[in-house]
N, C-alpha and C positions, 0 to 999 in steps of 0.2 A: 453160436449167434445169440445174442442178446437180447432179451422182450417184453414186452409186460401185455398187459389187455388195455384198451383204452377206455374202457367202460366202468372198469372197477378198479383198474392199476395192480393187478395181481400178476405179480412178477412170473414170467412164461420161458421155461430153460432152454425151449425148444421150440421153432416153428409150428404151431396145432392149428386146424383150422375150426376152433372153437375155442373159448376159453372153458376150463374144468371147472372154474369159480363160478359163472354168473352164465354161460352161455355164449357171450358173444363172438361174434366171426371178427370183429374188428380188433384183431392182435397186431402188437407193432414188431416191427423184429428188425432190425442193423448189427452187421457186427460191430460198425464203430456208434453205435445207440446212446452208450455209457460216456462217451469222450465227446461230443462234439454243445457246443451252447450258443451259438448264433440263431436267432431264431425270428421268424417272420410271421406275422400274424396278421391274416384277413377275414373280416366279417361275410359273408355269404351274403350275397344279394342285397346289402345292408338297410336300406332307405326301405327294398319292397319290404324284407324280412319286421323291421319295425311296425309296418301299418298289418301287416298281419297277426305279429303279436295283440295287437290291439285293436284287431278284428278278426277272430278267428275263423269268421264267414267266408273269407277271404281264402280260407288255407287250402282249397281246390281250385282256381279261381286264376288263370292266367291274371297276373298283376305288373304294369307300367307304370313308373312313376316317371312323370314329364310336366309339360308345359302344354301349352294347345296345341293345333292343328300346324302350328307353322312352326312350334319348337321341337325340342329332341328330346329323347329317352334321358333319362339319369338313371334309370335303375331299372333291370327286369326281372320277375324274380325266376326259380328256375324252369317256370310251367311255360312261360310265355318265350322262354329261348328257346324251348325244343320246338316253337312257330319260326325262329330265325331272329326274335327278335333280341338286339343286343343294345348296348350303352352308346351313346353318341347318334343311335341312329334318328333320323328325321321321324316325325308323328305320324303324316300321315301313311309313309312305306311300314312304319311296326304297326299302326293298325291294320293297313292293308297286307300284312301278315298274319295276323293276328285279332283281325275283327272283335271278337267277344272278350278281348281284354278288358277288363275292370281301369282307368287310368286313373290318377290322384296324384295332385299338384305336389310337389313335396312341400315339407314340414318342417323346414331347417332347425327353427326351435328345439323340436322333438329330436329330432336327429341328434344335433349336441348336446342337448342332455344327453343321450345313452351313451353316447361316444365318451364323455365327460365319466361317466360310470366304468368304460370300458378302459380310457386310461390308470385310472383309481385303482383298478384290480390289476393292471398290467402293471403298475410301480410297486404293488405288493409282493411281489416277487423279485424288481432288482430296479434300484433307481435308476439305471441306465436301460432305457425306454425313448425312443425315437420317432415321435409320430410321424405317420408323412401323409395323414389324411383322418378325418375324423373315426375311419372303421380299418384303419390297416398302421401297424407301427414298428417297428425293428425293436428286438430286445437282447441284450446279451446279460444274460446269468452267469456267467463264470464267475467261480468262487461262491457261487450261493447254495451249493449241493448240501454243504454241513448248518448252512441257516436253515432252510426247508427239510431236510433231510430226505430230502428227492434226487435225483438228478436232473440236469435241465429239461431231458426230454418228458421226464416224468412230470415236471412242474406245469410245463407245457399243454400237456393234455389229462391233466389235476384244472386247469386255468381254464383251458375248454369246456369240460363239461360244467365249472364253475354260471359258466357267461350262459350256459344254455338254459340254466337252472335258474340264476339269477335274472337275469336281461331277456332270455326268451329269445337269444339267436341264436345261429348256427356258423362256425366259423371254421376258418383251415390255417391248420398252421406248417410252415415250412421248418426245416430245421437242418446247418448245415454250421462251415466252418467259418463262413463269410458272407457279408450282407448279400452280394450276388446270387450266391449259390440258394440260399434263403428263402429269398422273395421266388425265385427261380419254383422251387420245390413247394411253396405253400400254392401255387396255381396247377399242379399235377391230379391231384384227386379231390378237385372241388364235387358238390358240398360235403362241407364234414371230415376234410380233410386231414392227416397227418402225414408227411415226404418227408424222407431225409434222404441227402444225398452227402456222401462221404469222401474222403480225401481220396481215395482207395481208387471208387467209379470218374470221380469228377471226369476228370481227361476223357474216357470214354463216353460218358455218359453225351456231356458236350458234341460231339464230333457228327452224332448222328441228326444236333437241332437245328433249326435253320438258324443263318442270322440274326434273324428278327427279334431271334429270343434277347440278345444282348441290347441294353440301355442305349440309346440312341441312336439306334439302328432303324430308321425309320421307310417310308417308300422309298423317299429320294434316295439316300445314302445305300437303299438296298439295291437300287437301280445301278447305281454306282459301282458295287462291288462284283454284281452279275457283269458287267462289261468285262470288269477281270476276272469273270470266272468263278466268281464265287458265290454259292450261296447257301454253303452248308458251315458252320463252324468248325469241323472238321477238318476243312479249308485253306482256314484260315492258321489252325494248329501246325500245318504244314508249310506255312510260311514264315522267313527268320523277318526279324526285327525291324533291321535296317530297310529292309523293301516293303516291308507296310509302312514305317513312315515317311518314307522318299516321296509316295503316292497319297498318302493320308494326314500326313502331319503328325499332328497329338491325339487325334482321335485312331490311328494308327496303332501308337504307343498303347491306347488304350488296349484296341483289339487286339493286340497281344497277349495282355497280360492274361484279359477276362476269359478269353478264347483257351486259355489253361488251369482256368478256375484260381485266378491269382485276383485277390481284390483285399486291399492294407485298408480301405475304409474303415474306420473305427465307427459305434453306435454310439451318437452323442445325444446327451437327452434332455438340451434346450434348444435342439435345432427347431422341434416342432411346425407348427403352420406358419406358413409367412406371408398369408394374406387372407381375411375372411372376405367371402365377397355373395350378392345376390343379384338377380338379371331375369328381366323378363324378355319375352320374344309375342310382342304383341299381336292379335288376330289382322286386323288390318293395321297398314300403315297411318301414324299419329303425327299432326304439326302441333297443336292446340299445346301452348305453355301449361295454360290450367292443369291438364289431364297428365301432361307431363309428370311437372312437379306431384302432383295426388300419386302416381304412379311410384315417382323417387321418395317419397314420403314412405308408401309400404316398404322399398327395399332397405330404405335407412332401416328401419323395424325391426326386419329379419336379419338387419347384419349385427344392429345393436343387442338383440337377443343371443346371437349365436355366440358375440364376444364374450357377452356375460356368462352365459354360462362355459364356455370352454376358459373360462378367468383368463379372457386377454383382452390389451388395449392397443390401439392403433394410432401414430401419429402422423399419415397418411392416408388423406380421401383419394378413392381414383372415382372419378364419373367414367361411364360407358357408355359410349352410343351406338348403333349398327346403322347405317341413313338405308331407304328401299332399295339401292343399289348395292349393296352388302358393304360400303364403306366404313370402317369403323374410326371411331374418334375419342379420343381418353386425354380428359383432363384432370389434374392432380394437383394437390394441392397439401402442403407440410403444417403440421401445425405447433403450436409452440411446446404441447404436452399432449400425451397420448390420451385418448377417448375413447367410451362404450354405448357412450348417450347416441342414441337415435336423434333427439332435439341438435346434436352438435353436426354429425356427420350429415344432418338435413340440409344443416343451414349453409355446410361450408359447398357441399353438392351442387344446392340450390341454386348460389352463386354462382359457379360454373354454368350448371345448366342456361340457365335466363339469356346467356351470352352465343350459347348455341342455338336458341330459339328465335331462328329467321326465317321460316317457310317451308324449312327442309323435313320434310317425311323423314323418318324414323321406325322402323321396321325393331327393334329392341333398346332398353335401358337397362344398364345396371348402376349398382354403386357399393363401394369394395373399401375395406381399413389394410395398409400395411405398414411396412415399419413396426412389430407388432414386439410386445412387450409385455409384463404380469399387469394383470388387470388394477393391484395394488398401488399402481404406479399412476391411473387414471384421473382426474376431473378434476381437480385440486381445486378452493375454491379462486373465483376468478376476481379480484378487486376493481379490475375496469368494465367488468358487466356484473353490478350487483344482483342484476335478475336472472342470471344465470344458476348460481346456486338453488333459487326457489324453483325453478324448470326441473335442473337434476334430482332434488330432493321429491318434486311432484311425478316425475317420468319413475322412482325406483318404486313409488306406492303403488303407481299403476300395476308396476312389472310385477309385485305382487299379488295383486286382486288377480290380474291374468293370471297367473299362476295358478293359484287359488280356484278361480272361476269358470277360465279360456278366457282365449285371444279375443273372443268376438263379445266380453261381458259387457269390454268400455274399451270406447274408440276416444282415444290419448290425442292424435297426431294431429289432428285441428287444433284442439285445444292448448297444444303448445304453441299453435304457431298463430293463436286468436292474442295469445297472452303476451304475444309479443309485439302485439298491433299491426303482424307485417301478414 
């Protein structure tokens, strides 16, 4: 069985539970270790893990990051889960789990830049890198063992303690023959993680997880398969072809394949993000236009920031509304060339919005870029708004003094929208 140590990467002939070299108990060992390069990378707790890097006050410190009293979790780090509290869940029940939680709005800015660092180091390794979120990406190394003179799995966890050292997180990497298997195995031994699961295990390994574990296998659908009986993937292995899809369709077809660790997915590495987006979930319900728009003003901000720095543009505004009845409402709008400017996605937002401002309470807003594209592609100058140009050129000095200063040195968003007399 083949191994190294994941601390110092000194090659291990044998299962030990220590490494001879440096000490550590963290040895990796597969027999298929040497042959497999699919590989799944997820940042640990990402959002809390950042604000603790950058407050290490914090690093005892049950930490949530959310929105107020009436939004939800985005991030818990892993103090405040062993209270119960997890992602998606509502504010008030994670505090009311969790009382002495520290909470903090997140920082999207902040966030893509690391993220932005985190792809960087994962393309050094193999252009073919597949993000599918600012802190988790697919990557396949094959054929890069003689560039690095590693193996994949070695490069892997060479790349981990990289990011630890570097960026100041902690992450887990999965590592198997296929994206499913992959992503599958990087969530087994979170924090700090390394799984591999092999051609060898798969089939069994599978048989004993639930459902749930497979992509699209959600309540509904899992309500679904319990009526037939099933709700272990094991299951499912025991069923031929033709009568899962009689019953299921294409999503059938699926569970077949996946249910025997069969997935032809290839990692492509411009699928990346396909929509950047920000949203608030306000304390009380809002009619007032004014407060509105100020409101869609900050999220234009943080969407035109996030683009920039993860160097994408968008030729797609979507507005968001939630009305106090939880009805939601999304208006969209195409535009002729892709954008990053805050001042653009404000205006075309704004426009929408104004149209939904009739009386109606609003309980959240967002607003979101997609159709999303290389940022080099963005803002080109405009010849039937010559003040356009002077905004773009004024909105990137800012983004540097923020940079430079913080967010809070000089407040831009009036001031473009003073300049434009509207």
């Amino acid at each position: 069985m083949t191994g190294f140590c994941r601390d110092c990467l000194t090659r291990l002939p044998e299962a030990v539970r220590r490494c001879p070299a440096c000490n550590s108990p963290r040895g990796l060992h597969h027999d298929e270790l040497d042959e497999l390069s699919i590989a799944h990378l997820d940042c640990d707790a990402f959002y809390a893990a950042i604000e603790k890097r950058d407050n290490p006050e914090l690093n005892d410190k049950p930490l949530i990051i959310g929105g107020g009293k009436r939004g939800v979790v985005s991030t818990a780090c892993y103090i405040a889960r062993t209270y119960g509290v997890g992602s998606a869940m509502p504010m008030f029940k994670a505090l009311r789990a969790c009382p002495d939680a520290v909470v903090l709005k997140p920082n999207m800015e902040k966030y893509a830049a690391a993220g932005k660092e985190i792809r960087e180091m994962m393309r050094s390794l193999t252009p073919l890198v597949e993000p599918l979120s600012l802190d988790e990406a697919f990557l396949d190394l094959s054929g890069t063992e003689r560039l690095h003179n590693k193996t994949p799995a070695m490069a892997m966890a060479s790349l981990a303690l990289e990011m630890e050292e570097k960026i100041g997180i902690a992450v887990s990497v999965g590592l198997s023959y296929n994206k499913f298997l992959a992503k599958i195995a990087s969530d087994l031994d979170k924090p700090r993680g390394f799984s591999v699961i092999g051609r060898a295990e798969a089939v069994g390994f599978l048989a004993e997880q639930p459902v749930s574990l497979i992509w699209g296998v959600g309540k509904s659908f899992g309500k679904s398969l319990a009526r037939h009986g099933i709700t272990k993937i094991g299951q499912i292995q025991r069923k031929d072809e033709k009568w899962l899809v009689e019953r299921f369709g294409a999503m059938g077809l699926r569970l077949y394949h996946l249910a025997r660790g069969e997935d032809d997915r290839t990692v492509k590495s411009r699928q990346g993000a396909k929509s950047i987006s920000s949203e608030t979930t306000f304390n009380t319900d809002i009619s007032d236009g004014g407060t509105l728009a100020s409101t869609l003003w900050r999220q234009s901000e943080r969407v035109s920031r996030r683009a920039k720095s993860s160097e994408y543009a968008g030729k797609t505004v979507t507005l968001k509304l939630k009305t106090a009845d939880f009805k939601i409402r999304t208006r969209s709008k195409t535009l002729p060339e892709p954008t990053q400017l805050a001042d653009v996605i404000y205006r075309v937002a704004e426009e929408m919005l104004l149209k939904e401002v009739d009386g109606t309470q609003y309980r959240l807003l967002g607003v979101g870029l997609s159709s999303l594209t290389t940022g080099d592609l963005a803002d080109h100058p405009n010849m039937l708004d010559p003040s356009a140009e002077r905004r773009a050129v004024a909105e990137r000095a800012m983004d540097k003094l923020k940079d430079k200063f913080g967010d809070e040195a000089i407040k831009l968003g009036r001031a473009i929208r003073n300049q434009s007399g509207r």
